[in-house]
The first five atom37 places (N, CA, C, CB, O) and aatype in JSON, in Angstrom:
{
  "aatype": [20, 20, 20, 20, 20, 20, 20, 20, 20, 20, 20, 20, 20, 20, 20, 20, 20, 20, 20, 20, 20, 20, 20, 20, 20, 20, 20, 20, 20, 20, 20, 20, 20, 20, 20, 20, 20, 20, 20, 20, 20, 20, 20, 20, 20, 20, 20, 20, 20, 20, 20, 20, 20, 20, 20, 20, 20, 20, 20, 20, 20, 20, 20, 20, 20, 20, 20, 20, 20, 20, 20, 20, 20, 20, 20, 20, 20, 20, 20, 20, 20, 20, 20, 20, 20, 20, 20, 20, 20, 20, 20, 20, 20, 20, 20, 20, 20, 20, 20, 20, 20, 20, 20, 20, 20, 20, 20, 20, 20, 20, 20, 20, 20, 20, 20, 20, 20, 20, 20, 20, 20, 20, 20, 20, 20, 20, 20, 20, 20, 20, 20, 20, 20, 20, 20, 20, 20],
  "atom_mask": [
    [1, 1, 1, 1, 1],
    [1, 1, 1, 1, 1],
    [1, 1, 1, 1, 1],
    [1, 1, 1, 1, 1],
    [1, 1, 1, 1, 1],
    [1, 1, 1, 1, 1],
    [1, 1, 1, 1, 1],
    [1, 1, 1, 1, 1],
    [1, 1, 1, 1, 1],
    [1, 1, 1, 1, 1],
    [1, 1, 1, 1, 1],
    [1, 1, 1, 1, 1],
    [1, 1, 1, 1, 1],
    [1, 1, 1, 1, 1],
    [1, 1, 1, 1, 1],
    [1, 1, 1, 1, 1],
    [1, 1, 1, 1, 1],
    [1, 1, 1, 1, 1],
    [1, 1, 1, 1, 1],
    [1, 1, 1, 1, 1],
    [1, 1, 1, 1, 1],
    [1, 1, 1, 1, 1],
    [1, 1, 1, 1, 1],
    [1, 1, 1, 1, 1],
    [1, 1, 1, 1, 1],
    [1, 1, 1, 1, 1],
    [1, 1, 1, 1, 1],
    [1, 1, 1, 1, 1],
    [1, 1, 1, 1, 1],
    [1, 1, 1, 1, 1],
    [1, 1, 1, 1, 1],
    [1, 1, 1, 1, 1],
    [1, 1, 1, 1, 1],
    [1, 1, 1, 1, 1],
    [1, 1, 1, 1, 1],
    [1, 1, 1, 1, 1],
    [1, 1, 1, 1, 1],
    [1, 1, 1, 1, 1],
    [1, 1, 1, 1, 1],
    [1, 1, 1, 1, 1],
    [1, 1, 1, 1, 1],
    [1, 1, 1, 1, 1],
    [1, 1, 1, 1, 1],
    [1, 1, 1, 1, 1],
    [1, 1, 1, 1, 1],
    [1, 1, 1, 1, 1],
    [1, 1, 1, 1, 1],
    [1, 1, 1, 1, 1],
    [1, 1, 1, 1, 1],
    [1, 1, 1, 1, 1],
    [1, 1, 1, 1, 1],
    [1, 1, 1, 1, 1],
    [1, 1, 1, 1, 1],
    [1, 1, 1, 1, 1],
    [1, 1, 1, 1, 1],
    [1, 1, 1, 1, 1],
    [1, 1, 1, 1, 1],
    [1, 1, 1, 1, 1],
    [1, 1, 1, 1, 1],
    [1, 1, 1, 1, 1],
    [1, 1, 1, 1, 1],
    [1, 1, 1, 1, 1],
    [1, 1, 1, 1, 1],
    [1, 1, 1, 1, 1],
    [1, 1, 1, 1, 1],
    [1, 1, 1, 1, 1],
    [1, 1, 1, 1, 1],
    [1, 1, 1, 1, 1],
    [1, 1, 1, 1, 1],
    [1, 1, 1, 1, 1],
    [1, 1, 1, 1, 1],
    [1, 1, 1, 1, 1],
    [1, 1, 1, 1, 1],
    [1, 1, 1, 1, 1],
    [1, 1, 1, 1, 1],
    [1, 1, 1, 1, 1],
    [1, 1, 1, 1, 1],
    [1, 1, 1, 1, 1],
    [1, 1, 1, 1, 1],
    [1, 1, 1, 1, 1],
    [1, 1, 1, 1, 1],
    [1, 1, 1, 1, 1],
    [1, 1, 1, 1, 1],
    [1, 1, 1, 1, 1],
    [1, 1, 1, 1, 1],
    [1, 1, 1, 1, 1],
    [1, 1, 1, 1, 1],
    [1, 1, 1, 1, 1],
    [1, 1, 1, 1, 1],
    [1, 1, 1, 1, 1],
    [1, 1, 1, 1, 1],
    [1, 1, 1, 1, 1],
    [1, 1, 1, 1, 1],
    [1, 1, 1, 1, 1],
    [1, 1, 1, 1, 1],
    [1, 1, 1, 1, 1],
    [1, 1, 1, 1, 1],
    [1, 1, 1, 1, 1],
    [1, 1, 1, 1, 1],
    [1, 1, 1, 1, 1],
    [1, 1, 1, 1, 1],
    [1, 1, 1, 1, 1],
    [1, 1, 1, 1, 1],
    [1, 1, 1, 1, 1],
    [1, 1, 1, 1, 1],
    [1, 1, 1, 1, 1],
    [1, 1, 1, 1, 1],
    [1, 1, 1, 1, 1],
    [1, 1, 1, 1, 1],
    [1, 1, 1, 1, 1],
    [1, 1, 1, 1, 1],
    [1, 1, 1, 1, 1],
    [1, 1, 1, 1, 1],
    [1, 1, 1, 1, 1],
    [1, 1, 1, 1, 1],
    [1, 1, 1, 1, 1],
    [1, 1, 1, 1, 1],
    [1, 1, 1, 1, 1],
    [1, 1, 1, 1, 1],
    [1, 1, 1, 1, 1],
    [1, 1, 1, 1, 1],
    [1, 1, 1, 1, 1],
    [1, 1, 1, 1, 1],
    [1, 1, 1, 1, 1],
    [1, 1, 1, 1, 1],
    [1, 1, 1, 1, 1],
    [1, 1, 1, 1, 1],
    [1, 1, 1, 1, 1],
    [1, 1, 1, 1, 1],
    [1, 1, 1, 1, 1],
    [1, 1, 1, 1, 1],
    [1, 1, 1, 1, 1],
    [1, 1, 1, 1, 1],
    [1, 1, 1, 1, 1],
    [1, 1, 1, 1, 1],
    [1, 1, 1, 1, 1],
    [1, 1, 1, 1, 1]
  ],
  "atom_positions": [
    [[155.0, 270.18, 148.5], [154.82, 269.05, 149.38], [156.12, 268.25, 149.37], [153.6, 268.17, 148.94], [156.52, 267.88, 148.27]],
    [[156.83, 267.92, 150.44], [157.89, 267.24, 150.49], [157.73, 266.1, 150.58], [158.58, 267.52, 151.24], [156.64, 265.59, 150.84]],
    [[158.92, 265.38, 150.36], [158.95, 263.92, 150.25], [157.98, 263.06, 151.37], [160.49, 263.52, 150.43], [157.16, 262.14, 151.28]],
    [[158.52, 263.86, 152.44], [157.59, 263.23, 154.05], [156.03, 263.31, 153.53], [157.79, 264.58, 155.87], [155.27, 262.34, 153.46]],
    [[155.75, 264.46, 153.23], [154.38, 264.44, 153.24], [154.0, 264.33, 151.59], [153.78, 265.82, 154.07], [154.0, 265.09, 150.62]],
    [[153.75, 263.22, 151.83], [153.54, 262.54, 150.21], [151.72, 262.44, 150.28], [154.53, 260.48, 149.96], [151.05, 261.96, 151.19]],
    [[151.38, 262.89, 149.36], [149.71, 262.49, 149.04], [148.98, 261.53, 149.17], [149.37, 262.53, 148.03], [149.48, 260.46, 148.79]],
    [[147.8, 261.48, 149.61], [147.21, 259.75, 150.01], [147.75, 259.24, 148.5], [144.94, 259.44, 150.33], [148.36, 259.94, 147.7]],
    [[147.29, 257.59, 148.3], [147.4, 257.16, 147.19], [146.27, 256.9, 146.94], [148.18, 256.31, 147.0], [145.56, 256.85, 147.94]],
    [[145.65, 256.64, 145.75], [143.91, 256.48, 145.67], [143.86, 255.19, 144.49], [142.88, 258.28, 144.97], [144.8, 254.65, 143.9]],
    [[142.79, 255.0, 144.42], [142.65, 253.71, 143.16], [142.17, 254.31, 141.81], [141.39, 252.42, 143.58], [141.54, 255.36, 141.7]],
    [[142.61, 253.37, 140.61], [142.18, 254.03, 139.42], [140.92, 253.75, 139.17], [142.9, 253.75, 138.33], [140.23, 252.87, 139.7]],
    [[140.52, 254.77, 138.05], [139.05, 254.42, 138.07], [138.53, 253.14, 137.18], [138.3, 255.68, 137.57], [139.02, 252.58, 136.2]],
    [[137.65, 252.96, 137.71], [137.36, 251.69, 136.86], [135.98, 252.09, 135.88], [137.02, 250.24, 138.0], [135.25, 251.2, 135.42]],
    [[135.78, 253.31, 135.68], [134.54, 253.24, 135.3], [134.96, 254.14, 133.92], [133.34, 253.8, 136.46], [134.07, 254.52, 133.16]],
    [[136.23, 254.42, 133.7], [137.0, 254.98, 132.67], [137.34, 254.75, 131.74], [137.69, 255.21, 132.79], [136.42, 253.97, 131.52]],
    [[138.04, 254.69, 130.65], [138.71, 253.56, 130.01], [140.25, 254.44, 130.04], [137.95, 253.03, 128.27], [140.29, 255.65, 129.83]],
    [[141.12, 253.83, 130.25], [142.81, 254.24, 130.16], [142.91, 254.34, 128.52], [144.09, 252.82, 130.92], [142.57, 253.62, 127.58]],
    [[143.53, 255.55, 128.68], [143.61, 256.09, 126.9], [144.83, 256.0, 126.57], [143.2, 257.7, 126.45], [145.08, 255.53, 125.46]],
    [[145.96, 256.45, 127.47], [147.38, 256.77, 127.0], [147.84, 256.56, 128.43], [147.73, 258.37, 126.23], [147.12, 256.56, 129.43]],
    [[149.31, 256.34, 128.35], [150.04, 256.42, 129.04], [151.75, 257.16, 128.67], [149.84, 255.22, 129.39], [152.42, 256.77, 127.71]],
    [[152.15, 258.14, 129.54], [153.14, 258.24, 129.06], [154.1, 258.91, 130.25], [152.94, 258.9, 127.83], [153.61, 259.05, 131.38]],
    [[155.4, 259.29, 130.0], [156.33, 259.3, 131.13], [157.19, 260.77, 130.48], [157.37, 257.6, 131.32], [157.72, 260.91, 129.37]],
    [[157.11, 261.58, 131.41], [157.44, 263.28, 130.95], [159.39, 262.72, 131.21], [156.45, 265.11, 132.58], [159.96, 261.84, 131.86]],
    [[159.68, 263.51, 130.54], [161.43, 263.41, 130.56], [161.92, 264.28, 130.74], [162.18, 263.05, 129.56], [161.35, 265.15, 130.08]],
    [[163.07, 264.86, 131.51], [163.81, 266.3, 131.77], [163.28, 267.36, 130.65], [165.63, 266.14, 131.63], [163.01, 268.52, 130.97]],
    [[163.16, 266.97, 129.52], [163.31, 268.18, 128.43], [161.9, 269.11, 128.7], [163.39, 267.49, 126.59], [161.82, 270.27, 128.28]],
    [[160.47, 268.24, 129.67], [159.73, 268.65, 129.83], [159.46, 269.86, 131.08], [159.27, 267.72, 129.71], [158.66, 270.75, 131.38]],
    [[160.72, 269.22, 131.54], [160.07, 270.71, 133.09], [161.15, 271.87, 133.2], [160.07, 269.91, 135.29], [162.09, 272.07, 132.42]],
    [[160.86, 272.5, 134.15], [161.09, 273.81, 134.29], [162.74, 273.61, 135.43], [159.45, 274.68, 135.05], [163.38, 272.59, 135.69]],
    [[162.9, 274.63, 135.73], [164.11, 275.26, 136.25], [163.85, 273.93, 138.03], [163.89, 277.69, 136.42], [164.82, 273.42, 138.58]],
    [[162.55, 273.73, 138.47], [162.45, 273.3, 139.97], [161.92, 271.95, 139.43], [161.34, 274.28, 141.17], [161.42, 271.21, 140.28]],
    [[161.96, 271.58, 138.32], [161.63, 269.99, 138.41], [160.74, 269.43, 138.25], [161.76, 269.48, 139.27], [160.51, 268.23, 138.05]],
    [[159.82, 270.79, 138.39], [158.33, 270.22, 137.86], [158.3, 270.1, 136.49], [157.09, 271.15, 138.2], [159.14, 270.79, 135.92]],
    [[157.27, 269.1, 135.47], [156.51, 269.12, 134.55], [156.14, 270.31, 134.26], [155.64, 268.42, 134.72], [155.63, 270.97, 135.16]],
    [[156.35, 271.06, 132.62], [155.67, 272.36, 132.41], [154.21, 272.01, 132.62], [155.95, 273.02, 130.92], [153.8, 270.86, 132.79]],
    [[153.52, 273.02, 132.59], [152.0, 272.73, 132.48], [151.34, 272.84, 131.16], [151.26, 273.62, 133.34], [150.47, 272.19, 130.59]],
    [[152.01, 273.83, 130.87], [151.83, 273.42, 128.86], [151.41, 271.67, 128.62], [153.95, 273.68, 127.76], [150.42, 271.05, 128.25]],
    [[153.19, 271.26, 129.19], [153.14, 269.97, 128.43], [151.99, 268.82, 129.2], [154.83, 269.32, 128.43], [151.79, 267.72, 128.69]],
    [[151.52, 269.09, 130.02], [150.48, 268.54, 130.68], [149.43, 268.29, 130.13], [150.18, 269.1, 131.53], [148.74, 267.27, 130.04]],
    [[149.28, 270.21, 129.41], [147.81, 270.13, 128.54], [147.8, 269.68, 127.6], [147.16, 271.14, 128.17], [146.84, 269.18, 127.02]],
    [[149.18, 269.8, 127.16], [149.02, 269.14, 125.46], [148.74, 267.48, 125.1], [150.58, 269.44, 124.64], [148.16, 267.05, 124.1]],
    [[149.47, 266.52, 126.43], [149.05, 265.13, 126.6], [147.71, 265.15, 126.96], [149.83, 264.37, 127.6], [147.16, 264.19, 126.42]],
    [[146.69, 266.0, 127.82], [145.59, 265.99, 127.74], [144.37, 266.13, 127.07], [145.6, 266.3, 128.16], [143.22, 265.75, 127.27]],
    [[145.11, 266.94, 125.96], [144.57, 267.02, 124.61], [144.42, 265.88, 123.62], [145.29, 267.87, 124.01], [143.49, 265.29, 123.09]],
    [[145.8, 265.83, 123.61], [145.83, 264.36, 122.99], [144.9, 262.61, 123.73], [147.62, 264.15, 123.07], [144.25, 261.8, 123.07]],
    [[145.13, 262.6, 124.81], [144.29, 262.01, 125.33], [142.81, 261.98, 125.36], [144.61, 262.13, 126.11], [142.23, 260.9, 125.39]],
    [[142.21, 263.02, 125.35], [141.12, 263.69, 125.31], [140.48, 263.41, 124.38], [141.22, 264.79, 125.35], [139.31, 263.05, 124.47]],
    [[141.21, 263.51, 123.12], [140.46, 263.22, 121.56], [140.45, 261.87, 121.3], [141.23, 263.89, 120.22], [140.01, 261.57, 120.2]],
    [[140.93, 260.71, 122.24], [140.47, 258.97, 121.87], [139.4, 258.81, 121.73], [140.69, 257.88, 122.77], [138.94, 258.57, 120.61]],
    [[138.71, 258.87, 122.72], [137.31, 258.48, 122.98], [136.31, 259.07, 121.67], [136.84, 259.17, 124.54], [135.47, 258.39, 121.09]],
    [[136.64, 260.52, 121.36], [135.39, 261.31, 120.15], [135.6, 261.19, 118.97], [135.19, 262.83, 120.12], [134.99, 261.74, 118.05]],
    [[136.67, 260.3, 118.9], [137.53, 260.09, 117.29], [136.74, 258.93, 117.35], [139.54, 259.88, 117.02], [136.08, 258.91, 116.31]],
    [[136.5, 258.0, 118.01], [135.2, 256.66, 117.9], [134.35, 257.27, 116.91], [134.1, 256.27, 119.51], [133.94, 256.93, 115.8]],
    [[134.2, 258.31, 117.68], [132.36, 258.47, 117.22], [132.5, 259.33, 116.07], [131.12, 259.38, 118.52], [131.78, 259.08, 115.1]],
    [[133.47, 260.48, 116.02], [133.34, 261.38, 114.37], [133.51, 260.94, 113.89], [133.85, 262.33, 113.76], [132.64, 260.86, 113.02]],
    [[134.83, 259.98, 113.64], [135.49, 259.16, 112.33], [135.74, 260.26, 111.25], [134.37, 257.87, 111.61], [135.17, 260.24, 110.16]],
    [[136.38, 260.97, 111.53], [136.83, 261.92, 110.63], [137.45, 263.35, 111.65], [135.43, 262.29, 109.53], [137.76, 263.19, 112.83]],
    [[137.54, 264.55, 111.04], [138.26, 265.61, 111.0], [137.69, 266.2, 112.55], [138.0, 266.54, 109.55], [136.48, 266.38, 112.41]],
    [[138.04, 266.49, 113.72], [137.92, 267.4, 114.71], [138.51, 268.03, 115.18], [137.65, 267.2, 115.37], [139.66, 267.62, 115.06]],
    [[138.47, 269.26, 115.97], [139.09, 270.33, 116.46], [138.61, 270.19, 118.06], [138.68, 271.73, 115.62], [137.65, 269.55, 118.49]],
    [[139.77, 271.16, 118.96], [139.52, 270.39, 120.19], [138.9, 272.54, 119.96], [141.14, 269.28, 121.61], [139.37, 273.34, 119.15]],
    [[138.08, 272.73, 120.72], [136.94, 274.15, 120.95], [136.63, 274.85, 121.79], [135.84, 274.06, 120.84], [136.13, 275.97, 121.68]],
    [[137.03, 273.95, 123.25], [136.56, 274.31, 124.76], [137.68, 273.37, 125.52], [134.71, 273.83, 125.18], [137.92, 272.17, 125.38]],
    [[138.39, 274.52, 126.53], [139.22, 273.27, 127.45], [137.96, 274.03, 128.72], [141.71, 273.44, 127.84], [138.28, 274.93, 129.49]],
    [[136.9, 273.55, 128.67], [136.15, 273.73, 129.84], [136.68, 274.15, 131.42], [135.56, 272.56, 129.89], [136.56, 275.23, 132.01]],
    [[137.31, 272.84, 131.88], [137.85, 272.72, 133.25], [139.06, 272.27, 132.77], [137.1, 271.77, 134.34], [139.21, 271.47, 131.84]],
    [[140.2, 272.95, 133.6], [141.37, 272.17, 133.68], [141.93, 273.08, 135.1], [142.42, 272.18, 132.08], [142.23, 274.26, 135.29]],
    [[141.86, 271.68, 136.03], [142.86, 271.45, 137.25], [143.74, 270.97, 137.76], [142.68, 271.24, 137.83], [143.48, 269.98, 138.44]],
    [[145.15, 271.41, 137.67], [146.11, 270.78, 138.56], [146.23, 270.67, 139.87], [147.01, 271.15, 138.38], [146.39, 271.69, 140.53]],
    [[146.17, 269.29, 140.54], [146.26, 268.79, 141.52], [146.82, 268.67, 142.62], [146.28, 268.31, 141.33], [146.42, 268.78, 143.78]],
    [[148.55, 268.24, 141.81], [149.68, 267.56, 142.07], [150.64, 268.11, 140.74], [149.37, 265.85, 142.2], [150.49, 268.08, 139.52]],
    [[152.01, 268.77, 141.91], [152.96, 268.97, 140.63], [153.08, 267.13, 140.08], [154.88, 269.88, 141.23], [152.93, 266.21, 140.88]],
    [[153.43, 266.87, 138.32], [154.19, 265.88, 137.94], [155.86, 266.19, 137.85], [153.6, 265.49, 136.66], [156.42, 267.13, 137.3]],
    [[156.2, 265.53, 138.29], [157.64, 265.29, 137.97], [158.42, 264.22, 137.28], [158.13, 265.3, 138.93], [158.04, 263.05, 137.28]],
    [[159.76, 264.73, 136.57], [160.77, 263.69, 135.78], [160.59, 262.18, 136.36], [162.49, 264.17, 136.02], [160.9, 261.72, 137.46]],
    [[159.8, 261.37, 134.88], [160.12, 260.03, 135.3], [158.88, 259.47, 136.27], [161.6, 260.06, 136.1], [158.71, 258.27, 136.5]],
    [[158.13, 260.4, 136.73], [156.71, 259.59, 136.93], [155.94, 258.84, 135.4], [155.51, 260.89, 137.61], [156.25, 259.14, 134.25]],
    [[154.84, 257.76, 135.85], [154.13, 256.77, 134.81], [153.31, 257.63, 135.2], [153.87, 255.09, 134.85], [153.18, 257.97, 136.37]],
    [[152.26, 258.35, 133.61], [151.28, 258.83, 133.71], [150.3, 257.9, 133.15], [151.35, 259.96, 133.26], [150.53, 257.11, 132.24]],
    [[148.95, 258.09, 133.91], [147.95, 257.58, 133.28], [146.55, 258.04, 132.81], [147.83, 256.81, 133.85], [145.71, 257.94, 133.7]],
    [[146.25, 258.35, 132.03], [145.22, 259.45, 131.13], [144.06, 258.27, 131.27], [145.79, 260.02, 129.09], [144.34, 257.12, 130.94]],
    [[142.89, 258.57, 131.71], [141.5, 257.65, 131.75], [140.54, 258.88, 131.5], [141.14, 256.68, 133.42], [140.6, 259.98, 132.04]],
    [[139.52, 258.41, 130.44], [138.85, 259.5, 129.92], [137.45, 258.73, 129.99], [139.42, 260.09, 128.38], [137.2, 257.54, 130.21]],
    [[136.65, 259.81, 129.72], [135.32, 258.8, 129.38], [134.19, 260.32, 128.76], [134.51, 257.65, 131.37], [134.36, 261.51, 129.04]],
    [[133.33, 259.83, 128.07], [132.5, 261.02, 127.29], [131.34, 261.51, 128.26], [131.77, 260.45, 125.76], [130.41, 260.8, 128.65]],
    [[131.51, 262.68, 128.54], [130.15, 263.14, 129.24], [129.39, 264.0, 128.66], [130.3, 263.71, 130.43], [128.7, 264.67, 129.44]],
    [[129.25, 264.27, 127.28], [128.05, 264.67, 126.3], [128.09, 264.64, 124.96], [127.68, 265.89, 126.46], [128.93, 265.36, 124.41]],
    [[127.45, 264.03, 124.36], [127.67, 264.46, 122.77], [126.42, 264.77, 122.04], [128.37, 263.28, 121.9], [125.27, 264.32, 121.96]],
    [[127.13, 265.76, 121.55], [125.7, 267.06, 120.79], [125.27, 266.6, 119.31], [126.44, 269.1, 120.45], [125.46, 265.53, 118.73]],
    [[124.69, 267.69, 118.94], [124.51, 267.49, 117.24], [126.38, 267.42, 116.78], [123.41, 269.31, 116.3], [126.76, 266.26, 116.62]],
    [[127.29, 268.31, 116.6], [128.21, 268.58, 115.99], [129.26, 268.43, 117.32], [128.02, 269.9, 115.16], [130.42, 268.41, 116.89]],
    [[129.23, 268.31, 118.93], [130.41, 268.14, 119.87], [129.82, 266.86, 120.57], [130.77, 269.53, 120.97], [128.8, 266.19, 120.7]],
    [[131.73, 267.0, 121.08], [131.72, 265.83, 122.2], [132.55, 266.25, 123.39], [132.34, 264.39, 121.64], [133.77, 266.44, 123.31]],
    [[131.76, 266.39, 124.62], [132.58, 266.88, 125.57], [133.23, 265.56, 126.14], [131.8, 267.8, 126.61], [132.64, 264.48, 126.09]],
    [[134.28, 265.69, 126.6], [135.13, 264.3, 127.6], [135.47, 264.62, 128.99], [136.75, 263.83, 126.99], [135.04, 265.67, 129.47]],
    [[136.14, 263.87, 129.63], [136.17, 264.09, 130.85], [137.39, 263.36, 131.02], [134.98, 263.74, 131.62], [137.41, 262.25, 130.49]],
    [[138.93, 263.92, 131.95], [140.03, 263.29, 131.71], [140.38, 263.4, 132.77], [140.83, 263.59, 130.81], [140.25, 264.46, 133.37]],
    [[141.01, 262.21, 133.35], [141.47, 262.53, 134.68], [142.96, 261.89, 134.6], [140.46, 261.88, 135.92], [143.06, 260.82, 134.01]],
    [[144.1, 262.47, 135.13], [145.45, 261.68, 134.83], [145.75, 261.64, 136.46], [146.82, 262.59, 133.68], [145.29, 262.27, 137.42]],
    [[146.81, 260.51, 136.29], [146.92, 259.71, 137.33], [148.55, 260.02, 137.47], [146.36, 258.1, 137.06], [149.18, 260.73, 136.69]],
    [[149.0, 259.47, 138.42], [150.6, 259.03, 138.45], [151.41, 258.65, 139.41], [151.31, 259.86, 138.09], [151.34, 259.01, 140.59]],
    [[152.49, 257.65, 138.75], [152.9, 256.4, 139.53], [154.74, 256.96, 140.0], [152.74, 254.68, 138.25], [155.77, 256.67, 139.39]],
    [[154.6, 257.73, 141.15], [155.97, 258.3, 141.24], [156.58, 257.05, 140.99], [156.42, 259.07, 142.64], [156.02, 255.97, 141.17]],
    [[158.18, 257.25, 140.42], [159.31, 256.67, 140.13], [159.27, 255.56, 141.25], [160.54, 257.68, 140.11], [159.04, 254.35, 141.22]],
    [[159.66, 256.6, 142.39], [160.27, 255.43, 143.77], [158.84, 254.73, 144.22], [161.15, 256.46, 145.53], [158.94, 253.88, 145.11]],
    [[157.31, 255.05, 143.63], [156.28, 254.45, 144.27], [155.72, 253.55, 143.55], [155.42, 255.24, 144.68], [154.55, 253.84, 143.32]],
    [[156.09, 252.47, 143.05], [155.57, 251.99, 141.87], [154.15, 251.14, 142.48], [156.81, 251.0, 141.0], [154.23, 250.31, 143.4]],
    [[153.1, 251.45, 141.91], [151.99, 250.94, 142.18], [151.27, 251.81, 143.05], [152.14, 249.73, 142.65], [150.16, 251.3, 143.21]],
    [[151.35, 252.69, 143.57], [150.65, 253.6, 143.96], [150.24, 254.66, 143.34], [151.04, 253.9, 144.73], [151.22, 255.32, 143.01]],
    [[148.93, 255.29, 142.91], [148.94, 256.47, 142.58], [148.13, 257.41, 143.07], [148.87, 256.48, 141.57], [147.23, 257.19, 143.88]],
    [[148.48, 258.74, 142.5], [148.26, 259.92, 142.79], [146.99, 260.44, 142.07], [149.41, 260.62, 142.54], [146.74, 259.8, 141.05]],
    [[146.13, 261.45, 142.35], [145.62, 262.41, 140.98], [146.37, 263.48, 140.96], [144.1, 262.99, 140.94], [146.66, 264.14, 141.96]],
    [[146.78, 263.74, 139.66], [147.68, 264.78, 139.14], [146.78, 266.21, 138.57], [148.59, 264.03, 137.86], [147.04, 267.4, 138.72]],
    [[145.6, 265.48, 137.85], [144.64, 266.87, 137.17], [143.76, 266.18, 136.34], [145.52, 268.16, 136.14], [143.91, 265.03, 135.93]],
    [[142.78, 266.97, 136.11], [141.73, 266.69, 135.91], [141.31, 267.66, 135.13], [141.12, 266.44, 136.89], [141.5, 268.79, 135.6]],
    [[140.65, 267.6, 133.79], [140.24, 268.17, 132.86], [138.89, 268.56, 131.99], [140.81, 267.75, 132.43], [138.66, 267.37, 131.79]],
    [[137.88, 269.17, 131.37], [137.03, 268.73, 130.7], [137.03, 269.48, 129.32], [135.9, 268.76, 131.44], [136.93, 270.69, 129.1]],
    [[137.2, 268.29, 128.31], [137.29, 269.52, 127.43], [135.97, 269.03, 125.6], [139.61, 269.73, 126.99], [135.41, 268.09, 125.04]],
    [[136.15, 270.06, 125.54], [134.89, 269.69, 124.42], [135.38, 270.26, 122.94], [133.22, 270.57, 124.89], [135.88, 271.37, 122.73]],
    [[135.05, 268.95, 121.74], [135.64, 268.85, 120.7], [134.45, 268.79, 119.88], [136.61, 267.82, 120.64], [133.35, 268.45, 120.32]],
    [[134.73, 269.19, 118.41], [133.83, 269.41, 117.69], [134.38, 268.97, 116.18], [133.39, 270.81, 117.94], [135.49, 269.21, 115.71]],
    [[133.14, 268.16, 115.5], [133.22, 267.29, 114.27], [133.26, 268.55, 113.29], [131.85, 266.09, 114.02], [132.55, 269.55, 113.41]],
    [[134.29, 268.3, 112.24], [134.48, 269.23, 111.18], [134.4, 268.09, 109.83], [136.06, 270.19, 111.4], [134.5, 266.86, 109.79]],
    [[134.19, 269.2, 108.73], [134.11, 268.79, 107.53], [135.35, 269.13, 106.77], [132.97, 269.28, 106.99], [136.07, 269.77, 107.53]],
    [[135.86, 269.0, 105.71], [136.88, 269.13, 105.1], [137.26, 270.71, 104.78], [136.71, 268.31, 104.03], [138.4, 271.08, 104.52]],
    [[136.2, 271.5, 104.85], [136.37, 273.0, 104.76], [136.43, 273.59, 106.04], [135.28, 273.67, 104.01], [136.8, 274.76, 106.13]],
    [[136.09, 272.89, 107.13], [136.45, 273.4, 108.46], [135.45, 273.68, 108.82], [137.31, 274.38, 108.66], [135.38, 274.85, 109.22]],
    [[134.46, 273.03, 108.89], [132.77, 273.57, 109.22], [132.59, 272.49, 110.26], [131.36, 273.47, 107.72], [133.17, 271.46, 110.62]],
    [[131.56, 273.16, 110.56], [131.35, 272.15, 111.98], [130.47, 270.56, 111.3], [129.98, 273.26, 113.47], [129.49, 270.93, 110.65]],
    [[130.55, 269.45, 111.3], [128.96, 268.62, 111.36], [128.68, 267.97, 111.5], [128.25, 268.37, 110.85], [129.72, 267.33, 111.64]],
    [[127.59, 267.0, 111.73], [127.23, 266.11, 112.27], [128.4, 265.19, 113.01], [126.47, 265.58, 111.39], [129.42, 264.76, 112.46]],
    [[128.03, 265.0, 114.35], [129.14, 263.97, 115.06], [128.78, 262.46, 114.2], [128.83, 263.8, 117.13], [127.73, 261.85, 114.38]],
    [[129.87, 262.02, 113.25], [129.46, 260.24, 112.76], [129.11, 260.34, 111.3], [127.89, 259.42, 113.66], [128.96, 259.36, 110.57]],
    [[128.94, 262.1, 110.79], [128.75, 261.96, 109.36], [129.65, 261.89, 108.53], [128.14, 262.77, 108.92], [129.32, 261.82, 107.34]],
    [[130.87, 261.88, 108.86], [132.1, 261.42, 108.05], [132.11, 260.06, 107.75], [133.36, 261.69, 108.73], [132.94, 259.55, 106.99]],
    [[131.06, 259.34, 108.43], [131.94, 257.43, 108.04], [131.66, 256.97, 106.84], [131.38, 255.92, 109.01], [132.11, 255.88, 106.48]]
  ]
}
């Protein structure tokens, strides 16, 4: 998509909570400028696990990247914005729901959806066992 044809801009969600924010730097993309997608997932990961670290309070492993969709290439020097929110938690998981945002360089205050994720994490014990989500506190 070229510069001309730039993506609607949409509003953030409000029904989310903003987890992270962060801004990819040359060292992150590829040969055309885009953002790797690796490094996409790995801030999504990280993002991902705010919300279920509330509730285990202790040791988790991320188990399931359920859904993950890219949108919109990111590029050098866009503001990302990670808004997550929990859409199940089991005996031993917690699935989340992540949606990242972003504020091109030259567009400040407008944003984009970049991708959208779902991924599901699971409460461990010190030997690496799965258990109870909250029995660590």
């Amino acid at each position: 998509m070229s510069e001309t044809q730039r993506p609607p801009t949409v509003a953030l969600p409000t029904d989310q909570e903003l987890v992270m924010k962060v801004i990819p730097m040359p060292a992150d993309c590829n040969a055309n400028g885009d953002i790797f997608g690796g490094w996409v997932m790995a801030q999504v990961d990280l993002a991902g696990a705010v919300l279920p670290a509330r509730l285990v309070r202790g040791r988790m492993v991320t188990v399931a990247v359920n859904e993950f969709i890219f949108k919109q290439p990111v590029k050098v020097g866009d503001i990302l914005s990670f808004f997550a929110r929990i859409v199940k938690v089991g005996r031993t998981s917690v699935t989340v729901k992540v949606e990242v945002f972003a504020e091109r360089i030259r567009l400040q205050g407008a944003y984009i959806k970049v991708t959208e994720a779902s991924l599901t994490y699971v409460a461990i014990d010190g030997s690496g066992n799965p258990c109870p989500v909250g029995s660590q506190a």
